[in-house]
N, C-alpha and C positions, 0 to 999 in steps of 0.2 A: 504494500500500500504506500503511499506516494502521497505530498502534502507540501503545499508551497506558501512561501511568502513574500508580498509585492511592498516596493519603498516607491514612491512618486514624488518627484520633482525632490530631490537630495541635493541639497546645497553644496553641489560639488563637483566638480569637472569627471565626468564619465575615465576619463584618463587617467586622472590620478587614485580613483577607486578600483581599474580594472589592474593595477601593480599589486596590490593587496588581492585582488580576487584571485589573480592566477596563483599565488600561493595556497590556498584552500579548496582548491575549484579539484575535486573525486575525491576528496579526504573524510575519514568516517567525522563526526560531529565533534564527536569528543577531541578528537584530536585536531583540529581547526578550532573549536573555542580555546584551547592552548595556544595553539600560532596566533590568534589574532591576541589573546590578552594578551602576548610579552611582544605585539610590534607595535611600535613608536608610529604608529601614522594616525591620523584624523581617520582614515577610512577604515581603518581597525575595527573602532569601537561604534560604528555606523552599521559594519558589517556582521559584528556578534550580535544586534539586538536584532538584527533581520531574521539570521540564525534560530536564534534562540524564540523567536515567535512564527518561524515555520516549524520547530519543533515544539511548542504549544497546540500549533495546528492540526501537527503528525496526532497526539495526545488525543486534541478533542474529537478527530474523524474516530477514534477508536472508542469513543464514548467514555474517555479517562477509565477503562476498565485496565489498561496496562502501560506501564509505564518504560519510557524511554531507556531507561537507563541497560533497559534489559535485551532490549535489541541493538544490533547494530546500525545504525543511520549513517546514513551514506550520504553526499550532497549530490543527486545525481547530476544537476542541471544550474548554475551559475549565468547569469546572464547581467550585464551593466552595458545597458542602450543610454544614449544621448537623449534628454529630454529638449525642450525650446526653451533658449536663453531667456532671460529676462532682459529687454534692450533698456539702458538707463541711459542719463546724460551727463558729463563733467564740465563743468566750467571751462572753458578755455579766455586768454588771450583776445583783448577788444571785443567782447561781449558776445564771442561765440560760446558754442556748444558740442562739446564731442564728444559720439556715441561711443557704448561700450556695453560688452554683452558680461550678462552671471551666469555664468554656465552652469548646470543642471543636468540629472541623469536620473535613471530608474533602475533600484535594483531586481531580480526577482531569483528568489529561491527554491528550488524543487529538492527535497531529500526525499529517500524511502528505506524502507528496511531490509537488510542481506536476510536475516533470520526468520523465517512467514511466522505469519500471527497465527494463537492458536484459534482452532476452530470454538462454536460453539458449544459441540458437544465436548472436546475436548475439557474447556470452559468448566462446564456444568461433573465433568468425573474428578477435577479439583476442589469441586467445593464438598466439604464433607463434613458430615450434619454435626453440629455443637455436639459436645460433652458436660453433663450436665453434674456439677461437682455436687454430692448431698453432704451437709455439715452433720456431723457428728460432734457429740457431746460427751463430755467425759462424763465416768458416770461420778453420782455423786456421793461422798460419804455416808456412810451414815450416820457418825457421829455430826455432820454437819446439820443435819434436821433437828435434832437435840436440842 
């Protein structure tokens, strides 16, 4: 099963987040939220929250019956497209104007898991019916009725 997560319009030049993507881009989860915590870039920590909420994602398509940790998650699919600049204007020299673009991008994340999910039935032959502890009581003296 498969589970994505989309960034729109990222305060960030598409170029200098895809230097950081190709280092995590087919790496399992876990081991990418380590590369990005210890690299020094801005698009690091852009790039772990994406992460980390398409594996939120992974979670809730499974209805939080199981959790991540226990599968392996893969990032099958990395993608950082070019968004449309935002055109602004700077002051110039005898009361002109010159333009200048904010560059913008979009990330999108696709992971899924090496390990398949267990089935339902599966499911249902783990769960196995409570034990029901009975309290027992010491007996009691019989000098203590006295």
């Amino acid at each position: 099963m498969e589970a994505k997560a989309i960034l729109r319009h990222c305060p960030m030049s598409a170029r200098k987040v895809r230097l950081v993507a190709d280092i995590i881009r087919g790496k399992e989860v876990t081991d990418a939220l380590y590369t990005l915590k210890f690299t020094r870039k801005k698009a690091a920590s852009i790039l772990e929250k994406v992460l980390l909420s398409a594996v939120a994602n992974w979670e809730y398509k499974n209805d939080n019956t199981v959790d991540a940790d226990d599968y392996k998650l893969v990032i099958k699919k990395l993608l950082v497209d070019q968004a449309t600049p935002l055109k602004r204007f700077r002051p110039a020299p005898m009361g002109r104007a010159m333009p200048y673009k904010k560059h913008r991008c979009h990330i999108t994340i696709v992971i899924e898991n090496k390990i398949p999910l267990p089935t339902e039935q599966e499911q249902a032959e783990q769960v196995t019916e409570p034990t029901t502890v009975e309290s027992t009581t010491a007996p009691e003296d019989a000098a203590d009725k006295t």
